[in-house]
Backbone bond lengths (Angstrom), bond angles and torsions (degrees), N, CA, C in turn:
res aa  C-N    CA-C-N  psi(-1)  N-CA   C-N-CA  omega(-1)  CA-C   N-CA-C  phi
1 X - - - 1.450 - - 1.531 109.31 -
2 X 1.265 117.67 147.98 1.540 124.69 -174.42 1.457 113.03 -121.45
3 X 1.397 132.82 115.44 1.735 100.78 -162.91 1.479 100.34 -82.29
4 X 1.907 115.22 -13.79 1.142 118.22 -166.70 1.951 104.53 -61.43
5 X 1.137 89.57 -47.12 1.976 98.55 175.69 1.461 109.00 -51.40
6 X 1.013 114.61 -46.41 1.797 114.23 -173.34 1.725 85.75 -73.06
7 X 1.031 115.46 -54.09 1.867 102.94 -149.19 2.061 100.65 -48.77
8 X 1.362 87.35 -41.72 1.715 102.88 166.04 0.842 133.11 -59.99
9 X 1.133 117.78 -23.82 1.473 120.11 167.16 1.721 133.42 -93.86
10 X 1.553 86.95 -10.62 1.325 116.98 171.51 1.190 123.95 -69.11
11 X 1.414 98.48 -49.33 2.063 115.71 -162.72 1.160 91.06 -121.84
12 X 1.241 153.83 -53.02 1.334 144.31 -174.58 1.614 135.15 -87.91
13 X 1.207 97.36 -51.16 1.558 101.42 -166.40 1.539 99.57 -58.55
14 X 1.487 90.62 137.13 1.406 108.03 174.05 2.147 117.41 -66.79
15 X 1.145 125.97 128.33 1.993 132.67 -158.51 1.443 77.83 -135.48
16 X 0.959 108.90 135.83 1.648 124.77 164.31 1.893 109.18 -85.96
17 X 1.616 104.82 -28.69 1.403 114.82 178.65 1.236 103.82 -149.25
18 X 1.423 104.93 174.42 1.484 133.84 -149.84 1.965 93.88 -74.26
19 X 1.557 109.73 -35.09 1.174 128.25 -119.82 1.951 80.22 -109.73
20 X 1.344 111.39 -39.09 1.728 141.24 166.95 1.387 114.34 -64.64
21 X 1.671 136.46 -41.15 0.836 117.27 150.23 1.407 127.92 -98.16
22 X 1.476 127.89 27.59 1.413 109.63 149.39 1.507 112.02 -89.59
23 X 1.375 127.31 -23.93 1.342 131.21 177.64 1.298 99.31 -55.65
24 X 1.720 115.14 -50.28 1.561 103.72 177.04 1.617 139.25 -67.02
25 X 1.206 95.24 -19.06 1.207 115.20 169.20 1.988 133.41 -73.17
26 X 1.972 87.18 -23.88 1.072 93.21 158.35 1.317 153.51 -99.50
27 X 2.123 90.58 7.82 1.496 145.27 -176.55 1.419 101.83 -80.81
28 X 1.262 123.27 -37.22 1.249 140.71 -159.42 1.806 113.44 -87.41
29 X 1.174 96.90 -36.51 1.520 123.61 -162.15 1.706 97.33 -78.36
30 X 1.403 104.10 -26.72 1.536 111.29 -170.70 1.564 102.42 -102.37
31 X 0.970 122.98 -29.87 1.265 133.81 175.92 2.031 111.76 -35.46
32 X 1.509 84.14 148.06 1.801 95.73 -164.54 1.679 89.93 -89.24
33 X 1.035 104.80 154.35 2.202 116.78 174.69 1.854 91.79 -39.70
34 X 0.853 128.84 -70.32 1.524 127.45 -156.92 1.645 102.06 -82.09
35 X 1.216 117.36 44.80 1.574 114.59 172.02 1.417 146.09 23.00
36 X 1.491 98.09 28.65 1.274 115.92 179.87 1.171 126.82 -112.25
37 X 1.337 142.50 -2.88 1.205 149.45 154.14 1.343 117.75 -124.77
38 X 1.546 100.77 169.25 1.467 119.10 -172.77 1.277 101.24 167.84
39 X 1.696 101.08 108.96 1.675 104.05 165.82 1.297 119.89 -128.27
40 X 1.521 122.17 64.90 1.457 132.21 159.06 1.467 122.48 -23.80
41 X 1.086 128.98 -175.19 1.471 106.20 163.55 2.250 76.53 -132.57
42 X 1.576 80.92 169.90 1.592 87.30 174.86 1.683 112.98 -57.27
43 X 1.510 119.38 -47.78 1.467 119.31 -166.90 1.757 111.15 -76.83
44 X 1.528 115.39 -0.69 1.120 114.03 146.49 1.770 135.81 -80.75
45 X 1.795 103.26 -37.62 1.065 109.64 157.66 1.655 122.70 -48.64
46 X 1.230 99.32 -61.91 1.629 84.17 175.42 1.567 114.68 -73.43
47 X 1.131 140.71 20.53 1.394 123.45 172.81 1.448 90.61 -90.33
48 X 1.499 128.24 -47.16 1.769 139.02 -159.47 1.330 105.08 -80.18
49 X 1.571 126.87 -30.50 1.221 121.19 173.41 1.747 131.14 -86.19
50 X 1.684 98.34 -20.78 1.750 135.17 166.48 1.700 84.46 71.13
51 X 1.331 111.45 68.80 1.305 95.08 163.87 1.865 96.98 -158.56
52 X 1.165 108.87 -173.88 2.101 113.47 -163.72 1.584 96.05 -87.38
53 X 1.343 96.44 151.90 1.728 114.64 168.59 1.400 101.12 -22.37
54 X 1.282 105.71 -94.89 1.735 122.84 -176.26 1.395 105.66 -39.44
55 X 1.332 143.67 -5.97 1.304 131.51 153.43 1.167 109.74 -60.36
56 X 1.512 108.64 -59.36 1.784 132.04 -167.25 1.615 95.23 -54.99
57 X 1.081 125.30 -50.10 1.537 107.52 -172.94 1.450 115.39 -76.38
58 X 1.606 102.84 -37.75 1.591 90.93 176.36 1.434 134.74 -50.52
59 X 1.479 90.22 -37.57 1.874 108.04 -179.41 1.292 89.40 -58.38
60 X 1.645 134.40 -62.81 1.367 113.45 -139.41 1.545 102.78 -73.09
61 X 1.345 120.02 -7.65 1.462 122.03 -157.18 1.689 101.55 -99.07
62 X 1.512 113.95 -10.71 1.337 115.92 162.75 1.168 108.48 -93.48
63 X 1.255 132.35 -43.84 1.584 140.00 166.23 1.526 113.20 -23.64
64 X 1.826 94.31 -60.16 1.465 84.40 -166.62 1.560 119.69 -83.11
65 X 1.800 108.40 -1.73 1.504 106.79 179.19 1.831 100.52 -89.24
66 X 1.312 129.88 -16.59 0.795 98.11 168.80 1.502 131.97 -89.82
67 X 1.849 117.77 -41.38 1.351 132.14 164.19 1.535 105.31 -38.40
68 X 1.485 147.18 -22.60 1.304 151.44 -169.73 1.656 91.86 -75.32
69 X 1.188 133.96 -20.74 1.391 134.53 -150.00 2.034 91.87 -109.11
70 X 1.290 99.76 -41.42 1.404 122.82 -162.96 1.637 108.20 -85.69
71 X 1.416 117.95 -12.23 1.558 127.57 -177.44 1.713 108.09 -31.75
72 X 1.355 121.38 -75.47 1.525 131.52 168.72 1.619 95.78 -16.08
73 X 1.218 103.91 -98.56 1.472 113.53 -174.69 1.526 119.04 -13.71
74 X 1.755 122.77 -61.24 1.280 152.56 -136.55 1.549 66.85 -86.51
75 X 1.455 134.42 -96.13 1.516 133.13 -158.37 1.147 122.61 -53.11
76 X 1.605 129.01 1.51 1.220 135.90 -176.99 1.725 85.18 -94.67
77 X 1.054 127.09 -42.20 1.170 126.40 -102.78 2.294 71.26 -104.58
78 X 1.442 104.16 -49.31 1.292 119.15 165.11 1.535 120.47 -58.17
79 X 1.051 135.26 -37.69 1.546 152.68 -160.09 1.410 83.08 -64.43
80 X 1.289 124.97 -54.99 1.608 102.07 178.45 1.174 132.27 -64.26
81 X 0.897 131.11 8.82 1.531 136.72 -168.28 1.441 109.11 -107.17
């Protein structure tokens, strides 16, 4: 767990939905000190986010079109850690 990933994912990282940043948040929670991994499985995501499969993928599939835009930021944002 990283608290730096959650605090980021908390106050910063950009969620297109309500439903996107708890998935991220529960992306975050798993996350290694240097913010580069995280391998949840989906049926954990939805237990931490309390929402259906097809939620869990949708979020991550907005997640990753938007954070793809946000990369700079995201490794700055880790580099301290």
């Amino acid at each position: 767990m990283s608290w730096q990933c959650t605090s980021w994912a908390l106050r910063e990282a950009p969620a297109p939905t309500a439903t996107a940043r708890l998935v991220l948040i529960a992306l975050a929670d798993r996350c290694q000190p240097d913010g580069r991994s995280a391998w949840p499985t989906v049926e954990t995501l939805m237990a931490e986010a309390h929402t259906s499969e097809s939620s869990v993928k949708r979020a991550l599939k907005a997640l990753e079109c938007v954070l793809a835009s946000w990369r700079p930021l995201c490794e700055r944002c880790f580099s301290a850690v």
